[in-house]
DRENVEX-678910 format. One record per atom (N, C-alpha, C): residue in one letter; z, x, y. Coordinates in steps of 0.02 Angstrom, whole numbers, plus 50000, padded with zeros to 5 digits. Atoms other than C-alpha are relative to their C-alpha. Example, Ala and Ser with C-alpha at 12.3 -4.5 7.8 and 13.67 -1.06 7.14 Angstrom:
2
A500005004549941
A503905061549775
A500005004550060
S499974995849941
S503575068449947
S500374996150055
end
This chain:
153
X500165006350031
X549355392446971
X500194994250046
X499765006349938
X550325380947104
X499635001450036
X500284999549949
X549365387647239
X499194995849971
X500475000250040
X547795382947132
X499954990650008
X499835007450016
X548475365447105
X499884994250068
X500055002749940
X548955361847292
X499245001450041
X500335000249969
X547445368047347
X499184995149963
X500465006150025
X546515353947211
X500164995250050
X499765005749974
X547605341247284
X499704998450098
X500234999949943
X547035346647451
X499234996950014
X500925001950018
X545095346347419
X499924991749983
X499995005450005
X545245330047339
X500544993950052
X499885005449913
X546245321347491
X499524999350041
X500805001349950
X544695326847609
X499494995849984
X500645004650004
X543555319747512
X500054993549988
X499795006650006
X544515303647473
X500024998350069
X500125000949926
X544745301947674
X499384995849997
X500835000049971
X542905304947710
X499714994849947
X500325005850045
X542385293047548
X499924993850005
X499945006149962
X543305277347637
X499785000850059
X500094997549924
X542615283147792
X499164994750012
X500365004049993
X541535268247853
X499405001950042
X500484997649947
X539675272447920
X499724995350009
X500315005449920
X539085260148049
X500034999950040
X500044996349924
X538415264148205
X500124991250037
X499875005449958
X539285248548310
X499934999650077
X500115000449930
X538795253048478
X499284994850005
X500355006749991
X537955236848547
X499365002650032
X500644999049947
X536005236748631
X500244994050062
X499985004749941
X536915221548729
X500475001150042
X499654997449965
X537515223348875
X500204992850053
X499795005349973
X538525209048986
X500035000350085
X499994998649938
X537985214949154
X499005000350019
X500444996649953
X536555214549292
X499655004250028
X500034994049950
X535715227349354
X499424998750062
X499975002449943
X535175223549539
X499485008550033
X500334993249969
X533825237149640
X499884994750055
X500355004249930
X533565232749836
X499205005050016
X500574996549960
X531865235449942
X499914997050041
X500475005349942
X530995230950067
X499285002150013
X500754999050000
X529155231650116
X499895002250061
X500294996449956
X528695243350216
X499165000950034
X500834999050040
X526705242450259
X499844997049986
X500305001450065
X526345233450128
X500155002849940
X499864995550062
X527225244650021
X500615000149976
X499405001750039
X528705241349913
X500375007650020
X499574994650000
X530195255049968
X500604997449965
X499195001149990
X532105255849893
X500025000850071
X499784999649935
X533105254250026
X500704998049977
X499245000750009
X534975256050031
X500314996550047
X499855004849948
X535985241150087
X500855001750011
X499274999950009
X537825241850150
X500434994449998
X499715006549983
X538645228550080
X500964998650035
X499284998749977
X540325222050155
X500574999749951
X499515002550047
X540845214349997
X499294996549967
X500235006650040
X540055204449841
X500564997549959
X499335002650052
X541235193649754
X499514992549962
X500165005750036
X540945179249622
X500514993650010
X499245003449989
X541845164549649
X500294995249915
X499635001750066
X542085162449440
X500485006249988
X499524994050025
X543125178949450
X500425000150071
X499365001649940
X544585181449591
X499915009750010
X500194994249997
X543715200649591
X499494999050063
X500514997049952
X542845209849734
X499645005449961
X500414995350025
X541495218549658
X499855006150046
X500184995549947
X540955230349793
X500334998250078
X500045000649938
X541705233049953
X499955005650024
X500384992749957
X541075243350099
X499545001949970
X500394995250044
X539825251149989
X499264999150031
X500534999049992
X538175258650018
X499364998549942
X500525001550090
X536935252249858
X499345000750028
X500595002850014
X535135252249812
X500114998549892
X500335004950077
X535215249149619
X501015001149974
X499295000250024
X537045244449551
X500114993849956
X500205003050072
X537575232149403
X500754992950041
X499565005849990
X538605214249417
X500154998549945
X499735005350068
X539655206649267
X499634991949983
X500205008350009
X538995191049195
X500584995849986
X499145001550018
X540595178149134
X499534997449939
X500485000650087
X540315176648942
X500384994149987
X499595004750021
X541355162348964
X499694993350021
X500075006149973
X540265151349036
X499075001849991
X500795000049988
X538125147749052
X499645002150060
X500375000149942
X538165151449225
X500365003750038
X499534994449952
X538915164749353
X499484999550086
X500284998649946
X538685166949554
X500295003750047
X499894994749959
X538725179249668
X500145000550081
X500214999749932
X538995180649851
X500155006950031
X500274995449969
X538245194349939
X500175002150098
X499704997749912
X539225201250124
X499815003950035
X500564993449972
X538085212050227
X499964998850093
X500025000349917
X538275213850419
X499954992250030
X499855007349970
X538065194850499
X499654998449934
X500515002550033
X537105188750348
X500594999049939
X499845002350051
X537765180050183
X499524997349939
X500365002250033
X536715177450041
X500324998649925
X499725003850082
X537105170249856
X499365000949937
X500505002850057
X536275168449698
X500614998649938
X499575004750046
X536795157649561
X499415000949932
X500044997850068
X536285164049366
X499954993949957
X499675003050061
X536095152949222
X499485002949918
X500064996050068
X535865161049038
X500244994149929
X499635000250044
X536225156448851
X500425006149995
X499734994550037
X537575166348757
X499434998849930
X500115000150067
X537195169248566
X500515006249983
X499374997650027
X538385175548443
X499475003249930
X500394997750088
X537555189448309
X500365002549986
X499744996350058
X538215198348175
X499635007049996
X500524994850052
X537615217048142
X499835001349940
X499674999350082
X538795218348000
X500414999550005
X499415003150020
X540385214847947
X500405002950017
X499654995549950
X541165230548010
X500134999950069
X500065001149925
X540685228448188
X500304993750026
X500105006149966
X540875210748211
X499554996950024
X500625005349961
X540225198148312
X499875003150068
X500284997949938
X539065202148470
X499874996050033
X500365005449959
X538635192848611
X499235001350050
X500465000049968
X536975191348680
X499874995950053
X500325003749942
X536205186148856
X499424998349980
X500425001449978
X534745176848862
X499694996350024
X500275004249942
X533305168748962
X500434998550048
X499725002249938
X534165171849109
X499484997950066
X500345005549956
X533665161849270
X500164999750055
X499735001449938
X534025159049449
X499994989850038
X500235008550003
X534505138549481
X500085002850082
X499975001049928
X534885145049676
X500095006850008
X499734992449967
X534735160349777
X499464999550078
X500045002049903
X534445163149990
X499855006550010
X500364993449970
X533855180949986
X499175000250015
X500494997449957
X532345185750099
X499434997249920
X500635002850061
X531225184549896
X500585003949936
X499574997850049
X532095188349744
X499415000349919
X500715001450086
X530895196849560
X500474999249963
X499534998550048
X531775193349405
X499465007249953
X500484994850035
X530905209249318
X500134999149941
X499915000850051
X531775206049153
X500734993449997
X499455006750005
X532745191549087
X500585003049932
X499554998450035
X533415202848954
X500435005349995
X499724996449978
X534905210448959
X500285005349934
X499804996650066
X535115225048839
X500025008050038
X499974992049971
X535415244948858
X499395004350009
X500644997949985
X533805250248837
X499625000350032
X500465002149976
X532915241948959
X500165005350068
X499764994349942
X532535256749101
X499814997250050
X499875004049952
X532335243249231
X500304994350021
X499585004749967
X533235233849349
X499874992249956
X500125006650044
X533435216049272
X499764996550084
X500155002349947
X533315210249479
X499615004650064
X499994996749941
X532415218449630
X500104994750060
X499825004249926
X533065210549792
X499655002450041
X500514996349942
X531765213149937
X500664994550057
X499525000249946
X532995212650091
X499515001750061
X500545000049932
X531795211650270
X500625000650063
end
């Protein structure tokens, strides 16, 4: 009869658990980063091409994003703290920049999750590379291309 009892008390704990057990899928589609593919034109014909940079750093962060590194498609932080972020780019004698400007926006999924922040209409007010596409201005997880291709000559 005790065993009977404890093993009610048991059953009804699990399912009291699992009853408060909150379902909302809070993983974001937004994402607070760049994603960057190089090429160059070969021909007439668009190739990747892997660049070695020496260094990129921002000068709104006191971070080296990449150094030494070999890239063709790799991702940059945006600063959610501000409308506008820039980059400078360190590559054998050569220096190049680009300078970002975006809204934030602040959504709601639900009340569980919180608040989200969104990028959009992003923009280039300055940049010194060889040609620069913006392919997408929006920045979310889904999107299976580069938000920038850099053609490097």
């Amino acid at each position: 009869m005790k065993s009977m009892i404890k093993k009610s008390i048991l059953i009804a704990l699990i399912f009291s658990i699992f009853a408060c057990d909150v379902d909302s899928n809070c993983n974001t589609l937004n994402v607070d980063f760049v994603t960057f593919q190089t090429f160059t034109i070969e021909e007439g014909e668009e190739e990747q091409v892997q660049v070695i940079f020496d260094s990129i750093v921002s000068p709104e962060s006191d971070s080296t994003f990449f150094q030494s590194d070999t890239l063709s498609i790799f991702e940059l932080p945006l600063n959610p703290g501000s409308n506008q972020t820039s980059f400078y780019f360190y590559y054998g004698p050569f220096v190049d920049s680009i300078e970002f400007n975006y809204e934030t926006r602040n959504a709601v999924d639900s009340p569980e999750c919180g608040i989200d922040l969104e990028f959009v209409g992003m923009d280039t007010t300055f940049q010194t590379f060889d040609s620069l596409v913006i392919v997408n201005d929006t920045l979310k997880r889904t999107v299976n291309a580069p938000n920038i291709k850099l053609y490097i000559f």
